[in-house]
C-alpha positions as CSV (number, residue, x, y, z in Angstrom):
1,X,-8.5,-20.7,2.8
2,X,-7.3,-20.0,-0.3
3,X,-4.5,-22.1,-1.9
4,X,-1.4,-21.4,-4.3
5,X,0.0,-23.8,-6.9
6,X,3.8,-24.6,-6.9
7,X,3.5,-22.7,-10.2
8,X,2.3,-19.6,-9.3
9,X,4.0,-19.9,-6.4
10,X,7.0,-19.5,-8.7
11,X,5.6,-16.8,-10.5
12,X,4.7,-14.5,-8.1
13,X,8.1,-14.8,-6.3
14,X,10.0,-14.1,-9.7
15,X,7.3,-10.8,-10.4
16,X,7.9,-9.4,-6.9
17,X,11.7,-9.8,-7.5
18,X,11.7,-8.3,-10.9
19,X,9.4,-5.7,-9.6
20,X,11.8,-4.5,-7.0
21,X,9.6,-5.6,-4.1
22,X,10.4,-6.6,-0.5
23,X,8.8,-9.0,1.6
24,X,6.5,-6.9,2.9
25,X,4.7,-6.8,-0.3
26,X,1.4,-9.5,0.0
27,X,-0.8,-10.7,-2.9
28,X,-3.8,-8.7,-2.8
29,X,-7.0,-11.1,-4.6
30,X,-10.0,-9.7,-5.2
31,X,-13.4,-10.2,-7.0
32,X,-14.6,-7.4,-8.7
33,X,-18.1,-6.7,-10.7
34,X,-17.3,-7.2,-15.0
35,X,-16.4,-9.7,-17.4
36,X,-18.6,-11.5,-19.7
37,X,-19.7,-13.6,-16.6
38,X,-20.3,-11.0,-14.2
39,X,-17.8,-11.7,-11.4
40,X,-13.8,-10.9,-12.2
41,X,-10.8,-11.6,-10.3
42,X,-8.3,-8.9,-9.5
43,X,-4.6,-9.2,-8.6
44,X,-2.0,-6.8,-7.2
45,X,0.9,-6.7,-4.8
46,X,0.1,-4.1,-2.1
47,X,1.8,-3.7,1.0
48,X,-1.2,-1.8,3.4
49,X,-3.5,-4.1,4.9
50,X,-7.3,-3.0,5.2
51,X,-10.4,-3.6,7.8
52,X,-11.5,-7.3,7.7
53,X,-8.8,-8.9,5.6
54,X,-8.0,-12.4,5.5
55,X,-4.9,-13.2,5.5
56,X,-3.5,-17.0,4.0
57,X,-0.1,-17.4,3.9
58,X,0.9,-21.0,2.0
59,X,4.0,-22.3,0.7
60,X,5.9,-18.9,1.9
61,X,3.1,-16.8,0.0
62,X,1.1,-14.6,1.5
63,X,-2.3,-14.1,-0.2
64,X,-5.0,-11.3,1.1
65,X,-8.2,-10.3,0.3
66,X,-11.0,-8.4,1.5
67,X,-14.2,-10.0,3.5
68,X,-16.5,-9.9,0.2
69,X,-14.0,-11.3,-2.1
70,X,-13.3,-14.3,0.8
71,X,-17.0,-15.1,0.3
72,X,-16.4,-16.0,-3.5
73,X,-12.9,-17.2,-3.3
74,X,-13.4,-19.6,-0.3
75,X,-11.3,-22.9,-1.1
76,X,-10.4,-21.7,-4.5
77,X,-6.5,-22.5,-5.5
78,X,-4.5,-20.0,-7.9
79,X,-2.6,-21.4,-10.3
80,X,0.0,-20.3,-13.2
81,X,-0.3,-21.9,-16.8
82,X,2.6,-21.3,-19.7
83,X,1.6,-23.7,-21.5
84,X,0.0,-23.2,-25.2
85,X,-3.7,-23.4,-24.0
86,X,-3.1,-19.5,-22.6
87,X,-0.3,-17.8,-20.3
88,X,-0.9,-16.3,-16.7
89,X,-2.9,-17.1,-13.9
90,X,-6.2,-18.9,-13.4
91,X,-8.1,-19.7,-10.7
92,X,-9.5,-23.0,-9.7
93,X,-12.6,-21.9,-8.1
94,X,-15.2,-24.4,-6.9
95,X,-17.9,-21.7,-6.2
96,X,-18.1,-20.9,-9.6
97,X,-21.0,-22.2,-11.4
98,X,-20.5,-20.8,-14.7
99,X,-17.2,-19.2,-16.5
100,X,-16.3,-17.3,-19.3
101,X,-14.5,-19.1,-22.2
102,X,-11.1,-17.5,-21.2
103,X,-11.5,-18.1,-17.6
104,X,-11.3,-14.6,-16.5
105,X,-14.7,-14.5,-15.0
106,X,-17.5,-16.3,-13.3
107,X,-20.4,-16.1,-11.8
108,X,-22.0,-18.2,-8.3
């Protein structure tokens, strides 16, 4: 499973809507190779499901990602900072063993 934050819940509802999108418009995570750390995370609203996605749906959110990215983003929760420590999205990951110093990469 992967979890949302009241936060980014909030977020992603007010991007999709100031984007123009419907409800048929999902969050697409990924994890993609880069990033000082190796391992980056990639989001996207997409609205075409693939082979072997997982689909989460939480607090009216519905999160997907591919089989591989599942493997590294098992019981991770996405969360929304706009505080003065940095703006955007992070990711609570518990796989991670190591990030980078602006939390936009990891590595297992």
């Amino acid at each position: 499973m992967i979890h949302i934050s009241e936060k980014a819940k909030e977020k992603i509802d007010q991007l999709r809507s100031d984007a123009g999108l419907d409800d048929s418009y999902f969050l697409r995570v990924g994890v993609v190779g880069g990033g000082c750390s190796g391992l980056s995370y990639k989001l996207d609203f997409d609205n075409e499901s693939q082979p072997n996605d997982q689909v989460f749906e939480e607090m009216g959110v519905k999160l997907v990602t591919d089989l591989k990215s599942f493997l590294y983003l098992c019981d991770t929760t996405l969360e929304f900072s706009d505080g003065l420590n940095g703006k955007g999205f992070h990711f609570s990951n518990p796989n991670a063993s190591r990030t980078c110093g602006c939390g936009e990469s990891f590595s297992v």
